[in-house]
C-alpha positions in Angstrom: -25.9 -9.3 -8.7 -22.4 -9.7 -9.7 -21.6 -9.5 -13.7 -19.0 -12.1 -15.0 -17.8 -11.1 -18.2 -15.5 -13.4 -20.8 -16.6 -16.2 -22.6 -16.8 -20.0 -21.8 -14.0 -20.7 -23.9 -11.4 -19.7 -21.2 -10.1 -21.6 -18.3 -10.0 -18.7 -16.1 -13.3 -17.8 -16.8 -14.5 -21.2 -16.4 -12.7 -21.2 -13.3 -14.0 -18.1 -11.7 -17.9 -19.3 -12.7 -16.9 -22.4 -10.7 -15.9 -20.5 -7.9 -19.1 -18.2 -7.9 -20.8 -21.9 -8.6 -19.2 -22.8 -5.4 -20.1 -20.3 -3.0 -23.8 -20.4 -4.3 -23.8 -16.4 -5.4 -26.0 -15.5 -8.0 -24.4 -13.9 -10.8 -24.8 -13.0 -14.7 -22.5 -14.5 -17.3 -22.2 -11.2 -20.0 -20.2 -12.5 -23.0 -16.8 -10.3 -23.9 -14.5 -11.3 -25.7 -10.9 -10.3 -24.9 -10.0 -7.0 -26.9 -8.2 -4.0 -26.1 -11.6 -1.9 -26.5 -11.8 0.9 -24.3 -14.9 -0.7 -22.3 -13.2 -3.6 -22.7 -10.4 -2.2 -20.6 -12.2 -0.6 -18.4 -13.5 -3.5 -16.5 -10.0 -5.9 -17.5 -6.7 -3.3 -17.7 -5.1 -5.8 -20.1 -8.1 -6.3 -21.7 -8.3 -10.2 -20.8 -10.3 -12.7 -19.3 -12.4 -12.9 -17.1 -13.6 -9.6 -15.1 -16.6 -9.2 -13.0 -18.8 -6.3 -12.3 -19.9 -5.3 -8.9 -22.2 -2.2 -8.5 -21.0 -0.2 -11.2 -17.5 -1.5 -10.1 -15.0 -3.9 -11.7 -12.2 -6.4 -11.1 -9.9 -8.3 -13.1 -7.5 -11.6 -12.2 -8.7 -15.1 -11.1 -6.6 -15.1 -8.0 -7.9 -11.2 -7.4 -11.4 -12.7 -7.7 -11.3 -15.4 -5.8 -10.2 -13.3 -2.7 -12.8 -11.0 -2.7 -15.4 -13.9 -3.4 -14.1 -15.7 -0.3 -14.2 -12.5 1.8 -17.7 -11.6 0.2 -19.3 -15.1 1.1 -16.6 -17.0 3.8 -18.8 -19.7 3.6 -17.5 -22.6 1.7 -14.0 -21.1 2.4 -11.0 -21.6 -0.4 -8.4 -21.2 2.2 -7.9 -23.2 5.3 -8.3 -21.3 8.3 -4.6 -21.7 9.4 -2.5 -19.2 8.4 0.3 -21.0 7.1 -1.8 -23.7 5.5 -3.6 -20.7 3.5 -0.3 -19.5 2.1 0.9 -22.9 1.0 -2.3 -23.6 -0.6 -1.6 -19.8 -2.6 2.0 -21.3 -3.0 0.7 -23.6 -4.7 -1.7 -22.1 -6.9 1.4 -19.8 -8.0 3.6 -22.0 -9.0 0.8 -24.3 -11.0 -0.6 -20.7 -12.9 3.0 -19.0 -13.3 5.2 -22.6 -13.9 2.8 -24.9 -15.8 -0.3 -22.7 -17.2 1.7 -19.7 -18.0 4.7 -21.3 -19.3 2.7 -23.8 -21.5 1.1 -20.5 -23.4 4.1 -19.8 -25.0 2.9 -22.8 -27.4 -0.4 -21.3 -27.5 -0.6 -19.5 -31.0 0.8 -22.6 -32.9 -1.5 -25.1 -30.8 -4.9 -23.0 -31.2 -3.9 -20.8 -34.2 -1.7 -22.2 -36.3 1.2 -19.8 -36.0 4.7 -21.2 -35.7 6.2 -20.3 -32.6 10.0 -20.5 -32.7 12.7 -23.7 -32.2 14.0 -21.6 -29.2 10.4 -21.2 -27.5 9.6 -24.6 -27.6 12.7 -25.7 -26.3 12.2 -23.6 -23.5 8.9 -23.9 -22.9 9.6 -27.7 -22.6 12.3 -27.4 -20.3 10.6 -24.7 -17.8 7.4 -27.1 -18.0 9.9 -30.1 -16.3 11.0 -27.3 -13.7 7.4 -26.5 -13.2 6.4 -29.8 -12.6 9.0 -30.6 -10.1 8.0 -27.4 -8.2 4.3 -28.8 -8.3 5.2 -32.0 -7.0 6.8 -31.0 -4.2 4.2 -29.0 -3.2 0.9 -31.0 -4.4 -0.2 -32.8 -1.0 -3.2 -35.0 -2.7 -4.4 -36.2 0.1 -7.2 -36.9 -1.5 -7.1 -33.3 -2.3 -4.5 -31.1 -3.9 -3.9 -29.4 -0.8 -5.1 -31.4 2.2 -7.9 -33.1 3.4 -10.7 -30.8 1.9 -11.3 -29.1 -1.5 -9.2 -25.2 -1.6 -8.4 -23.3 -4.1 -5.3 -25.3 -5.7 -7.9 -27.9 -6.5 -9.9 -25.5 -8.7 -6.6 -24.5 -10.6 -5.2 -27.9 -10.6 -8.7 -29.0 -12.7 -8.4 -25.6 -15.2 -5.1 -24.7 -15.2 -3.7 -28.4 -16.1 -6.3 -29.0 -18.8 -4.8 -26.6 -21.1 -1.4 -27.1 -20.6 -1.6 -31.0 -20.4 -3.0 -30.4 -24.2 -0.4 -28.1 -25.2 2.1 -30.1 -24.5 1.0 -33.2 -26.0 0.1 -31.4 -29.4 3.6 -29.6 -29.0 6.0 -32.2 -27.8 3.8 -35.5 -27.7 4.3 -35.7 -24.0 2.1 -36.3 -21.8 2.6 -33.9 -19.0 1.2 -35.9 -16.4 2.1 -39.6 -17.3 4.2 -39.9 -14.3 1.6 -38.6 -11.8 -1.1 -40.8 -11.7 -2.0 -39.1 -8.1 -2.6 -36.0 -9.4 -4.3 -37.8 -13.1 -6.9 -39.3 -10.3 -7.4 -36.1 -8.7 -8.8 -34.4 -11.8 -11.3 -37.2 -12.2 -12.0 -36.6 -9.3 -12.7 -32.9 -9.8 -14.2 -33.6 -13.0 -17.8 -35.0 -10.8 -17.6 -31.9 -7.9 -20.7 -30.3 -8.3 -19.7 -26.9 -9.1 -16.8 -28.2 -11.9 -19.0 -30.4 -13.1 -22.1 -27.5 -13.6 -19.7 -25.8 -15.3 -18.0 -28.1 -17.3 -21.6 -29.6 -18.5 -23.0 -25.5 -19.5 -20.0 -25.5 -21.7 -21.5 -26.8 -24.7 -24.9 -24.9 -24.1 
């Protein structure tokens, strides 16, 4: 049985329990905080979230994780089975983690923890957010799903990956980051009821 270790809290780890969700694996949630302990770092080399276990064995990284889960169980795939389709669909999942997600954390510690981040960094962050989204745009196909005509893996970072920075930047710049894209607004709804989202999203409060 694979071990997933983390805690609810996190969108990544939400995300991965999804995916596990999704390819009907059993697994074992094991709750671990993110800390630079050496066990800790054993499983997660920068000691974050989420990790899994395999066999006495351990792996760290969404995208990492996903991979092996579609190899492990090809059966509801994550990629389409063309080859170019697959890497746009990882395209996009790159630029929405390393443009949007990633950029919006820069906000992180005064939106979850109170600690002033600096005139500079939000000034940045805001402006690489507008380059992000322009990037994600271009490349989100919506039709009806984020990458196509069935559910991939962009769809699963689309749903966890815009969740946190959508509220970032409204608690940072009052912006809503996705008032001009009601195609991708209707999308997340419509992510919100897939099953294995919406297991997820539901054990949350448990």
């Amino acid at each position: 049985m694979i071990q997933l270790y983390g805690l609810r809290m996190s969108n990544y780890y939400s995300l991965t329990k999804a995916l596990l969700i999704e390819k009907g694996l059993d697994f074992e949630e094991v709750k671990a905080p993110p800390t630079q302990e050496e066990d800790n770092l054993a499983r997660t080399p920068m000691g974050k979230m989420p990790s899994i276990g395999v066999n006495g064995e351990y792996m760290s990284e969404s995208l990492a994780i996903a991979t092996y889960l579609d190899r492990l169980q090809p059966e509801p795939a994550f990629l389409p089975p063309d080859p170019f389709a697959a890497g746009k669909v990882i395209e996009l999942v790159s630029h929405i983690k390393l443009d949007i997600e990633l950029v919006a954390r820069r906000c992180l510690p005064e939106v979850l923890f109170g600690k002033a981040v600096s005139e500079e960094t939000k000034k940045g962050t805001e402006r690489d957010l507008a380059r992000g989204m322009r990037a994600v745009r271009q490349l989100m196909v919506c039709g009806p799903y984020a990458a196509g005509d069935t559910i991939t893996l962009a769809d699963y970072y689309t749903f966890y990956c815009f969740a946190l920075a959508t509220q970032i930047s409204q608690k940072m710049f009052g912006n809503d980051l996705l008032a001009e894209d009601t195609d991708i607004q209707a999308l997340i709804t419509k992510l919100a009821q897939h099953p294995s989202i919406a297991r997820v999203e539901s054990e949350k409060a448990k």
